[in-house]
N, C-alpha and C positions, 0 to 999 in steps of 0.2 A: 549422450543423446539429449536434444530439447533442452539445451541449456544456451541457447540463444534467445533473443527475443526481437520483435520487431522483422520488417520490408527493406527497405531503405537506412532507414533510421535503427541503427540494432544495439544491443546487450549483449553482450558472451560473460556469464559469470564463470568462478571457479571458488574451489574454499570450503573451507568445514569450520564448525562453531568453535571445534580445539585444536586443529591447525595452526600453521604459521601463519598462514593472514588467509585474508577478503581480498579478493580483488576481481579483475574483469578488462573488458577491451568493449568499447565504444566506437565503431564504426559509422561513416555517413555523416559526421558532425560536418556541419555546412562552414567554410572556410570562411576567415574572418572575423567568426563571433568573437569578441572583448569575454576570458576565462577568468573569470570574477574566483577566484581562489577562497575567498574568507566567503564567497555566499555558500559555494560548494561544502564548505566546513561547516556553514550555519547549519545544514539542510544535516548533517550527519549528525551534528550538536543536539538536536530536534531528537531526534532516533536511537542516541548513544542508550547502553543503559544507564543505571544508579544516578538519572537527571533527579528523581525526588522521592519520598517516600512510599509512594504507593506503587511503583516501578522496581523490577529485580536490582539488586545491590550489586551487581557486578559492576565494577568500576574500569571502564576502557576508555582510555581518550580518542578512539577511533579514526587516527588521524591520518587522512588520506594523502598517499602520493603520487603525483602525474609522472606518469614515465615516458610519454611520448605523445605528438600531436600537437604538441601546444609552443609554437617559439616567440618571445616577446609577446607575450601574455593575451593573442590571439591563436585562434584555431585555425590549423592549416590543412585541414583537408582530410588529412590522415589518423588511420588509427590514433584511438585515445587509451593508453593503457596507464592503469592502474592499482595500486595495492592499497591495503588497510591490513596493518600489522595486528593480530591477535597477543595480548600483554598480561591477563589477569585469569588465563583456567585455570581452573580448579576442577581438573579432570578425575582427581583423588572420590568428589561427591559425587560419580556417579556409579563408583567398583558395585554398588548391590546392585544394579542395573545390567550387569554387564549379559547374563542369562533371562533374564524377562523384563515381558511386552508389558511397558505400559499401559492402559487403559484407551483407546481414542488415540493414540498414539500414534505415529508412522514406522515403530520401532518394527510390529509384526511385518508390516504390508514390504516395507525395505528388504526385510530377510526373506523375506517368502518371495523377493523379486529378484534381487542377486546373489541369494544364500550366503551372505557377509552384510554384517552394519558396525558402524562406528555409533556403541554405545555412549560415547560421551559428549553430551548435549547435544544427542539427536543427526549429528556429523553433520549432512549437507540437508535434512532434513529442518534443521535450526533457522530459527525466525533470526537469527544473526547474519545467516546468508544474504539478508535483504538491505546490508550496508552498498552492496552493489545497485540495487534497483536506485537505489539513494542516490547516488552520485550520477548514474544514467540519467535520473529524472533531470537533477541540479542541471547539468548540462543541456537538457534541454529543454529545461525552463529559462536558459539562458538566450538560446536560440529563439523562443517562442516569445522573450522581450520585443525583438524585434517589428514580430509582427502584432503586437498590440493584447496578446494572449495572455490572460494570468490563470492560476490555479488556485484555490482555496476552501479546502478541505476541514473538516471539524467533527469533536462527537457529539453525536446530536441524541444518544439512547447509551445506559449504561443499565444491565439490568431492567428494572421497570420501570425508571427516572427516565421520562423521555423531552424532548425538546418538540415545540408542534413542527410540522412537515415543512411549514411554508419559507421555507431559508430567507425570504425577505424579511420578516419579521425581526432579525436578529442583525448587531453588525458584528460582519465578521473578521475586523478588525481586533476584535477581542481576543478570539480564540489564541491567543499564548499567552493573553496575561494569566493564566491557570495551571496548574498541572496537568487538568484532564485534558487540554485543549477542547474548551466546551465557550459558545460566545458568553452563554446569559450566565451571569457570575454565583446567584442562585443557586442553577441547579447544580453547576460546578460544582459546588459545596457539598451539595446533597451526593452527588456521583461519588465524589474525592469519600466522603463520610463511608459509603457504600464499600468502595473497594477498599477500603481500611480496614473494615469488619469483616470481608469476606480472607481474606492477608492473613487477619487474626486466629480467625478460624483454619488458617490451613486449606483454605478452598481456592477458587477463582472464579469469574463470571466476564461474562461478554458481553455485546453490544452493538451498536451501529455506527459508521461513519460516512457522516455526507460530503459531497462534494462539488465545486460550481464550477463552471467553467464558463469564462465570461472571453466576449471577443472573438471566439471562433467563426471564422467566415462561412458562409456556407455551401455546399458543395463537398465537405470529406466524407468519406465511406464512400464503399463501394453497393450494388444493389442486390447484389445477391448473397454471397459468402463470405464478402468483409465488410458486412452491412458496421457503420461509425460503433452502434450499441453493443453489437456481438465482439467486435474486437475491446470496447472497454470494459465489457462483460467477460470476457475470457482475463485480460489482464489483470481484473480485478481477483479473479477467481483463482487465479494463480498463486495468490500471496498467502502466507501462512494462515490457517484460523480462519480464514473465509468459506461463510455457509449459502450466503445469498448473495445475488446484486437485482436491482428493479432502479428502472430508468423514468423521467416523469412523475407520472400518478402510479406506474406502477401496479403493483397487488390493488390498490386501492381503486382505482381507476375503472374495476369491474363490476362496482354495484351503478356507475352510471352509465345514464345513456349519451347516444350520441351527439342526441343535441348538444348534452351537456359538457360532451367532450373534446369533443374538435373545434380546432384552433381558428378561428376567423380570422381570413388575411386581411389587411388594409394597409394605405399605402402611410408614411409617417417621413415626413419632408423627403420626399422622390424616392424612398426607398421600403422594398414591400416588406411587410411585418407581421406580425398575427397581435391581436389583442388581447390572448392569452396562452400560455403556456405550459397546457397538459400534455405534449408530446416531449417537452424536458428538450428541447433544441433539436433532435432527430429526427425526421420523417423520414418511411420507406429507407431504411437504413445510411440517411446520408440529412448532414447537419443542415440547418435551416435560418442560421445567423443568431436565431435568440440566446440565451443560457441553456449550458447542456447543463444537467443536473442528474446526481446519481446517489443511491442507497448502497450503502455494504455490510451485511450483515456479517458479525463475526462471532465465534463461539468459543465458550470459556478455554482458559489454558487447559490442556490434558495432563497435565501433570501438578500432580497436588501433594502438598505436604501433609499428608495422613494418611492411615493406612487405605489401603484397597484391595479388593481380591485381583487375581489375575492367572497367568500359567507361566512357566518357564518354557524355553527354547523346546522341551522335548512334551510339552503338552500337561505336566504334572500342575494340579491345583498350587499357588502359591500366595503369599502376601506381600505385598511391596507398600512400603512408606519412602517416598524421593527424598533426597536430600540435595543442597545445592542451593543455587539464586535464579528465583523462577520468576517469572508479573506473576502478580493478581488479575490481570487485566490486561490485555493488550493495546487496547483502545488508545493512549494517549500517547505510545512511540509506534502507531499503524498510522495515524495519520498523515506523517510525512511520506512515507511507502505507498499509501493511495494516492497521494496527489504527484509522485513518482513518477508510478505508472501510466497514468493519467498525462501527465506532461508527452513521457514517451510513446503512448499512444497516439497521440494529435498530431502533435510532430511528423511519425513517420508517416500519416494519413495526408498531412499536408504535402509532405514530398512527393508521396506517390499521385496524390491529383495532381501535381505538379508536374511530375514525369508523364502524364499522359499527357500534358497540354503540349511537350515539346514539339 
């Protein structure tokens, strides 16, 4: 159940972290798009683990294979199906695990839902299930070339190292020259230093990830129940470790008034505009041309190399210390999964305004 995503535009995942592979079926891809193979790998390359030291050591090449949809290196209409071969578990580090819940975990809430779980690396639970969101995005951020749309995602809080609000401030051009994918090189440092020490210690820690969304026409969402925010807010909130999303000004946005808040329209060579942008591109739940911009708050890894209290499957007091290849940090392979989701969101909103117009 609920392992689709998207209207129009959809995701069908399938897979577990120690399974034979990742994979999924991609449905709605608009006929004709040019399937750029090597961006699709970049966008997984982004996400792979063991890219650097402050990221889990597991070493997979994650390398995806198109098994339908695609002939002469355009998209024909048809289902998109795909695998991502699983190469490197080490299913052996999780045997103390196999009787108790984690900490924060999904270990308990799984068994208490289907009275069975796949103890090793969290089974369908695992932030590795999201090579699929990966390749859904890739694709349609392929499709979204077309019509002038980019996406471009960063972390802009690691910890209490934060980046100020104003994403113009920053180019975000930068954001890969780093490990953390952070623009200002700076605080990069300081982040990277951070999650180093937290690694060392055996802990983890979390953070935020912004994201812009430039080119969007206006008129997506719907007014009521698929208001643009609510669907990038549910998909955001979908992804592993996500505690928060806020759109605009956001949280922030409440200690002003309204003079000072609302957006003044005017017109900017024949076409109407606002001359500032604290509604973050959305109004009355449906886009408004400017940049959509959006917050993701994410929460440390739950599983920590040290000890913890906890209970076994039958409720007795226990002690668990994990072992295995876990982040410190999720922060700098969440990146590409937000802007992901984000791509697949838009997309399918675009189709669907699009189907109403017919």
């Amino acid at each position: 159940m609920s392992n689709t995503f998207g209207h129009i535009f959809t995701l069908t995942t399938f897979g577990e972290s120690h399974g034979e592979a990742i994979g999924g079926i991609v449905d709605g891809m608009p006929p004709g798009i040019d399937i750029d193979l090597g961006f699709i790998q970049s966008e997984l390359n982004r996400r792979r683990p063991g890219q650097s030291k402050i990221t889990t050591s597991r070493q997979e090449p994650d390398q995806v294979e198109l098994l339908s949809g695609v002939f002469e290196g355009k998209s024909t209409g048809c289902p998109i199906g795909f695998i991502v071969r699983n190469t490197n578990q080490h299913s052996q580090d999780y045997e103390n695990m196999r009787c108790l819940f984690r900490p924060s975990h999904a270990d308990y809430t799984y068994y208490t839902k289907y009275g069975v779980r796949d103890h090793r690396g969290g089974g369908r639970s695992s932030a590795r299930i999201t090579i699929s969101r990966c390749v859904g995005g890739a694709l349609a951020k392929l499709a979204l070339r077309r019509l002038g749309i980019t996406i471009q995602a960063y972390t802009s809080q690691v910890g209490s190292i934060a980046l100020g609000r104003n994403y113009h401030q920053y180019d975000l051009s930068l954001t890969e020259t780093n490990a953390v994918r952070c623009p200002d090189s700076e605080k990069a440092a300081q982040m990277e230093q951070l999650i180093s020490q937290v690694k060392a210690d055996g802990d983890t820690i979390g953070g935020v990830i912004t994201c812009v969304i430039k080119g969007c026409p206006a008129g997506l969402g719907e007014p009521e129940f698929d208001k643009l925010h609510a669907s990038l807010g549910a998909a955001m909130l979908s992804i592993n470790a996500v505690k928060g999303f806020e759109y605009g000004e956001g949280f922030d946005g409440v200690t002003a008034r309204g003079s000072e808040q609302n957006d003044t329209f005017c017109c900017d060579e024949g076409r109407i505009s606002t001359t500032t942008n604290h509604s973050g591109g959305i109004q009355g739940g449906i886009s408004n041309g400017q940049d959509i911009y959006f917050r993701v708050a994410f929460k440390p890894v739950a599983t920590l190399l040290r000890e913890q209290d906890t209970v076994d499957m039958d409720g007795n007091p226990a002690k668990l210390t994990a072992r295995g290849r876990h982040d410190p940090c999720v922060l700098p392979r969440a990146v590409p999964v937000v802007e992901a989701m984000a791509a697949m969101t838009i997309l399918d909103h675009f189709m669907l305004n699009k189907a109403e117009k017919v």
